[in-house]
N, C-alpha and C positions, 0 to 999 in steps of 0.2 A: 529492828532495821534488817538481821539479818533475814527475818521471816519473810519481812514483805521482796529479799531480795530473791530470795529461794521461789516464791509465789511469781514474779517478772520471769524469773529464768526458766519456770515449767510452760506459763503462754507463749514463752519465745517456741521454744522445744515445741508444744502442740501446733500452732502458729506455722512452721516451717516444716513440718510434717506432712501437714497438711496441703499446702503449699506444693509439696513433693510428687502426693499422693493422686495430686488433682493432674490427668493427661492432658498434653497437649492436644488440643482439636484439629484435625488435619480434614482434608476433602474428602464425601464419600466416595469410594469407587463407582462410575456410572453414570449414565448421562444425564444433564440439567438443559432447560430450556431458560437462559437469558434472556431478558428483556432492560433494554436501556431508553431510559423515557426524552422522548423526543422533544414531547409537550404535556399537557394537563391531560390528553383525551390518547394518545397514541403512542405509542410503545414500537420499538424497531427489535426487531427478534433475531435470536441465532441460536443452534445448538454446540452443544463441548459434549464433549467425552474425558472423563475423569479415567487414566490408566493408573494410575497409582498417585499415593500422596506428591510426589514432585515433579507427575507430567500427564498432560491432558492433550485431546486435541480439536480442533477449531473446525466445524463443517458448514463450507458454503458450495453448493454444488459438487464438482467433480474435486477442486482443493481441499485439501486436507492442512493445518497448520499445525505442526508437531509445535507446544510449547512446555519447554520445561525449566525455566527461571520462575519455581514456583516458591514464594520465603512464608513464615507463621511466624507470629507473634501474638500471645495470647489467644484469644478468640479471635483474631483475626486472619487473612491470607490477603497474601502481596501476589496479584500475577502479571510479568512480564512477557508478551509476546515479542516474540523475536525480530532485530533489527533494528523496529522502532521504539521512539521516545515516546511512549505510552505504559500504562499499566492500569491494573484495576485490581481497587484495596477493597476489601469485603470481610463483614461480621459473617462470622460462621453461626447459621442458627439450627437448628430441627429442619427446616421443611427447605431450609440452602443456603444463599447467601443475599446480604443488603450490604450496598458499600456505593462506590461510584466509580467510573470510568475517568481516567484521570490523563489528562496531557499538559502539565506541569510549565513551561514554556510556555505556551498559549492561552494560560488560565484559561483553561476548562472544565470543566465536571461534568458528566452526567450519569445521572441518577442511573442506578444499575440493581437489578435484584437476579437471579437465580432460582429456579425451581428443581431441584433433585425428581429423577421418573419421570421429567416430560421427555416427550421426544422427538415433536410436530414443531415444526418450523411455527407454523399459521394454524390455525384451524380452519377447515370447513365446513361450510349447513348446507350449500346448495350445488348441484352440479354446473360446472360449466355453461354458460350459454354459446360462448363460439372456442375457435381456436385460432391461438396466437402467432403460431410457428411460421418465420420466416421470416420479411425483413421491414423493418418502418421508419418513413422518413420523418426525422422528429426535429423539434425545434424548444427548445431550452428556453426561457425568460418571453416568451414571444411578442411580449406587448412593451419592451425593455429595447427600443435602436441601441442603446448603452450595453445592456447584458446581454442581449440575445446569442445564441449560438446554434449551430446543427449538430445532429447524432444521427447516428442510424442505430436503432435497435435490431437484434439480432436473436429471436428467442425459435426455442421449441416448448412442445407441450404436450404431456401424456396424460390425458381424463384431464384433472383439477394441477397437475404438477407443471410448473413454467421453470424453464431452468435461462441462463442466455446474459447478454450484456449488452448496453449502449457504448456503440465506440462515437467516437469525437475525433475529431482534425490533432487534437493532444493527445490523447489515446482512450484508454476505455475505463471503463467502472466494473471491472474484473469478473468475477465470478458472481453473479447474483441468480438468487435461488426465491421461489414462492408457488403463489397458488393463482390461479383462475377461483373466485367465487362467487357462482354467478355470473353477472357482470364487471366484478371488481378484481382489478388485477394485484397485486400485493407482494413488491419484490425487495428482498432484501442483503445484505453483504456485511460483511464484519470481518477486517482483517489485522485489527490491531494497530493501522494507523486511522482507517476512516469508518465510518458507521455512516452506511448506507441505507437510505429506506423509500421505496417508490409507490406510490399508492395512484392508481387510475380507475375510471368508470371504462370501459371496453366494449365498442358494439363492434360488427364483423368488420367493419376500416377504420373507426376511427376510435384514438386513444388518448384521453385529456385527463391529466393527473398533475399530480405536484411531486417533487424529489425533496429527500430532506437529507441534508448530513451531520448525527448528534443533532444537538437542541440548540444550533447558533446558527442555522443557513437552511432556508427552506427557497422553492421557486415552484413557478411552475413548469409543463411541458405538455405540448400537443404533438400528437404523433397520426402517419395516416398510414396504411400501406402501399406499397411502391415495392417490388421485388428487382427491379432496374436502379435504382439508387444507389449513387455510392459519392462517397467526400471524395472533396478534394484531395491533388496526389500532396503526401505526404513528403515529396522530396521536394517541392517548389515552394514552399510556404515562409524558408528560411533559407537567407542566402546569402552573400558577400555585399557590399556594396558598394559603389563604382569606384574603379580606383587602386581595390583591393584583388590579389589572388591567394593569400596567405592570410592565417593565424597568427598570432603571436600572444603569449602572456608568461607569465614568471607566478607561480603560488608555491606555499610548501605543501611538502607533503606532511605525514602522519608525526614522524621523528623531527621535524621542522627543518629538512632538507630544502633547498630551493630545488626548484624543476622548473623546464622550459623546454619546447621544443629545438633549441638549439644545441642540447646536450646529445653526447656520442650516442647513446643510446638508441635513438627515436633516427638517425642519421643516413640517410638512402633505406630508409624503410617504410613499408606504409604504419600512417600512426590513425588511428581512430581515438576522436576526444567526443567522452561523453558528459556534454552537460547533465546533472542529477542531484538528488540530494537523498540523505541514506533517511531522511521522512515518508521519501516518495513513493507506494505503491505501483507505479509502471515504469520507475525508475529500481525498483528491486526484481522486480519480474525480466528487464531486459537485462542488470546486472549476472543476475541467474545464468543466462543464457551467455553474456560476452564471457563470465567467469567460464564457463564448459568450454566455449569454441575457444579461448586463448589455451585452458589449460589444454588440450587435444594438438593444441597447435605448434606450443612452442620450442617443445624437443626436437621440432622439425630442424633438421640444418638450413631450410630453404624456405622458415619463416617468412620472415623477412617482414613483420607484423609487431606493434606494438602498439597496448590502448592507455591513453590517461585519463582517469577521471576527475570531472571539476566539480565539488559538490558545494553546494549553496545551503547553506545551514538555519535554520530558524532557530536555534537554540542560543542563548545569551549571551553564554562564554565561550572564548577559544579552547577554554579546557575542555568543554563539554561535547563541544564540536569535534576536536581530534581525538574524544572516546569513542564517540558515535561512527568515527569512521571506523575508526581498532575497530569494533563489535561487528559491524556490518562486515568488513574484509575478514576476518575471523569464522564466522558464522560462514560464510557463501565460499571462503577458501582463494578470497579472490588475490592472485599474486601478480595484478598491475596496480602501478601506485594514484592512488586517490588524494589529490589536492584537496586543501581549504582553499576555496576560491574567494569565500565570503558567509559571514558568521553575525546572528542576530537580527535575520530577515531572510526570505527568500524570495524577494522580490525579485519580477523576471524584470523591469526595469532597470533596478540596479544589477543585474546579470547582462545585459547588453551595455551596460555601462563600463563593465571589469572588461568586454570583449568588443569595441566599439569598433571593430568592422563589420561586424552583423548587421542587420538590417533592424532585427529583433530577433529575441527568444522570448519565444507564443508558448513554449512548453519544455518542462521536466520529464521525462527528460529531450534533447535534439544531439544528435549523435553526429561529428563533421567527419567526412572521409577524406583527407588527407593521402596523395600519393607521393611517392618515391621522391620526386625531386621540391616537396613541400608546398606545393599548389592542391587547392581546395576542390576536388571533383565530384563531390555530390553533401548535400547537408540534406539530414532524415526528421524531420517534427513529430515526435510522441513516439508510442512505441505500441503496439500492438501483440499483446500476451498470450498466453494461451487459451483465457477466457473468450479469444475470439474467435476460435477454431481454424477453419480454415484458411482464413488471414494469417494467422499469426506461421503457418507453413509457408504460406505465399511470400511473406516476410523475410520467414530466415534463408528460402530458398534463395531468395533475392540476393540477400547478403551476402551469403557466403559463396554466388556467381560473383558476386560483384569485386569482391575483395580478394576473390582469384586471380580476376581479370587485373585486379593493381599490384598485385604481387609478380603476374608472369610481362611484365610491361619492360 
């Protein structure tokens, strides 16, 4: 007996040695070419840069996305991009990574692989036939009276490289980067909440393709050129309705404070509410920005400025939703307070329902300007980023005329 105890006790010993001896697998340093499968035949691409074991970063055109919530377990890696409620779990193998794209909330997955040494977005065989650059009047779902929508795309193009964005009356599809080839146009975006992938045939005016987002929603879009085009103004689109000249609502905030516009705080001052949700991609991009101009602003004695945000949550639980705000206010440093407005849907339906003087909210996010003596003097639909170049100047230049002009009133 004691023999065979001695014999157990040296396999434990070898066993846990061994065990020991064996490294933890971590990322190589260096770039990998991504691909997350759309469908059977198509694959939407991005590249990363691995800087070290617990931080890489994200390239879609000019954006850059520092991510460093990088966790391992066994042969595995956990990566969290920042903000959002996403990540992506991946077998570490020799030649990179296989795992999937994961949004947890939405039951999602998609299939995700990694190549360590590539470096090409796309590949090309053929040069160019035309060029893209400049502006196209497009139409989303087109054959859909239900789905249909307008865009204007906005691209440039150097040899085979497309770089640009479609905005929309909501706002835009951020930074998206590809190739001319050929004929075939092939634009792509990856931000961590949405996967982006555009694929069209391309003669010198006209462009018919389909959009996909991940492996759950594809459509199509035709596009033509038009350098005079432009959407509708984005300050009409949403508005009060008869009857009404004020806001009003009560949500908590983060600590489960109650907040309302009737509190000292907000009180002969201008108040900016931003409908958003910390999922939303043009709702973190204009966060960005409100977090800079309030922080720049509010040491001022002659403020006289305050923003609250109301965020509309798709995530299940309230606990989950008042993490998601911590993280997002955390991360962007943002120090005005962000309501739970509503949790376990982000329906703009039920978002004009919590605000039933609106007419509707058409978009995540709509920003209301609120002046000094609590009257409603302009409501802004969507938000237009940086991806859309000199819009997005036209934008802030707008604003912060605008919010001058309510402050010196």
């Amino acid at each position: 007996m004691k023999k065979y105890s001695l014999l157990f006790a040296l396999v434990i010993l070898v066993s846990c040695k061994s065990e020991k001896e064996e490294p933890q697998k971590t990322l190589q340093i260096g770039t990998y070419k991504a691909l997350l499968k759309v469908n059977d035949s198509i694959d939407m691409p991005f590249v990363f840069m691995v800087l070290s074991e617990n931080k890489l970063q994200i390239f879609n055109s000019e954006e850059v996305i520092d991510v460093d919530e990088i966790t391992y377990r066994n042969d595995s890696v956990f990566i969290k991009p920042p903000v959002f409620d996403s990540y992506i779990a991946a077998k570490i193998t020799d030649a990179g990574l296989e795992g999937n794209y994961i949004k947890d909330d939405l039951n999602r997955n998609v299939p995700f692989t990694a190549v360590f040494g590539k470096t090409k977005r796309f590949e090309v065989e053929n040069n160019a036939e035309t060029d893209v650059s400049g502006n196209w009047e497009t139409i989303f779902s087109p054959d859909s009276e239900a789905d249909k929508y307008i865009a204007k795309g906005i691209f440039k193009q150097d040899k085979n490289k497309v770089t640009g964005t479609f905005r929309t009356t909501t706002g835009d599809y951020r930074f998206l980067e590809g190739v001319l080839d050929g004929n075939q146009l092939k634009l792509s975006t990856f931000d961590g909440a949405h996967a982006y992938l555009f694929h069209a045939t391309v003669t010198d005016s006209i462009m018919q393709g389909m959009f996909y987002s991940g492996n759950h929603y594809k459509e199509p879009f035709t596009a033509k050129r038009n350098e005079a085009f432009e959407l509708p103004d984005a300050n009409n689109l949403t508005f009060l309705k008869e009857g009404y000249d004020k806001v009003a609502f009560s949500f908590p905030d983060e600590n489960g404070k109650m907040v309302s516009l009737e509190d000292d705080r907000f009180k002969d001052k201008v108040v900016l509410v931003q409908i958003m949700g910390t999922w939303c991609p043009n709702c973190l991009d204009e966060s960005k920005y409100l977090a800079n101009y309030y922080k720049n602003n509010k040491n001022n004695k002659n403020n006289g400025l305050e923003i609250i945000g109301l965020a509309f949550e798709y995530t299940k639980t309230e606990e989950k939703a008042i993490a998601n705000i911590k993280r997002l206010k955390n991360r962007l440093e943002i120090d005005y307070p962000i309501l739970l407005a509503q949790y376990g849907s982000s329906s703009k339906v039920s978002a004009q329902e919590k605000l039933p003087m609106l007419n509707q909210v058409l978009s995540y996010p709509t920003t209301i300007f609120i002046d000094k003596t609590g009257n409603v003097r302009k409501i802004h639909t969507g938000f237009n980023g940086p991806a859309t170049g000199e819009k997005y100047l036209e934008f802030t230049n707008e604003f912060e005329s605008f919010v001058k002009e309510l402050k010196e009133e």
